[in-house]
C-alpha positions as CSV (number, residue, x, y, z in Angstrom):
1,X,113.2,120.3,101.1
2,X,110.6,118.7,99.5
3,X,107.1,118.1,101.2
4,X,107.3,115.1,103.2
5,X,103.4,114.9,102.8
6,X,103.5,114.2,98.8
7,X,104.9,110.4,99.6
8,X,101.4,108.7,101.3
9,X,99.6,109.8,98.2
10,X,101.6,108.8,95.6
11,X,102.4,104.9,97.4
12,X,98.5,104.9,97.7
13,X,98.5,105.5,93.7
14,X,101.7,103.2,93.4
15,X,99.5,100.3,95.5
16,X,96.3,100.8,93.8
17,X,98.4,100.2,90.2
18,X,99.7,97.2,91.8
19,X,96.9,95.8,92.9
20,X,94.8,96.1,89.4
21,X,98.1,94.7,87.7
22,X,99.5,91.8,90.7
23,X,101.5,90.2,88.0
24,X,103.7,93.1,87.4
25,X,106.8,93.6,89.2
26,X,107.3,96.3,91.0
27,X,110.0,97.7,88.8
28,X,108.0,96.7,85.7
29,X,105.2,98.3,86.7
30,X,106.8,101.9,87.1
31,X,108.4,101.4,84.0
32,X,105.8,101.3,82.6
33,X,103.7,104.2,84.5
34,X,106.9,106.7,83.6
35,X,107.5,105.1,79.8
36,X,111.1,106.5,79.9
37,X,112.4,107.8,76.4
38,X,115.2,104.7,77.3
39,X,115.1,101.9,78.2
40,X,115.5,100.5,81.9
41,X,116.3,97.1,82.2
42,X,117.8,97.1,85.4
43,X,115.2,98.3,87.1
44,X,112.5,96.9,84.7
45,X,113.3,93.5,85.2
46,X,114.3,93.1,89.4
47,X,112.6,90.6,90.7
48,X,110.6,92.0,93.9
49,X,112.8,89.7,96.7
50,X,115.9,91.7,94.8
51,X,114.1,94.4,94.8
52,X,113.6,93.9,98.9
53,X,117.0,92.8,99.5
54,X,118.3,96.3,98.0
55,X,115.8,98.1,99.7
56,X,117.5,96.7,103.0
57,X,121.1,97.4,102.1
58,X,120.1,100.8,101.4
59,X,119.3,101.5,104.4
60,X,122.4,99.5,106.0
61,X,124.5,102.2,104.1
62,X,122.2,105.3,104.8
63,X,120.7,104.5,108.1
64,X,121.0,108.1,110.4
């Protein structure tokens, strides 16, 4: 299992990003942290609401 402890850091890097670039969209902004060899539309260009609404049916399917 991997270290549960690794996530706090790395959303504290994820916000600070953000907050120096508040125009990005979530999505866009990772993008463009990870520069993938192809391209990612799908997640490039989600609005942040879509985003959000995702984020909640995710866990309608996986809550535990």
């Amino acid at each position: 299992m991997r270290d549960p402890a690794r996530i706090e850091p790395i959303l504290n890097l994820i916000r600070t990003a953000w907050e120096l670039n508040p125009d990005m969209r979530l999505g866009q902004l990772i993008v463009n942290i990870v520069r993938p060899k192809e391209s990612c539309p799908e997640v490039f260009y989600v609005e942040d609401d879509e985003l959000v609404r995702r984020v909640g049916k995710y866990f309608d399917i996986h809550q535990r």
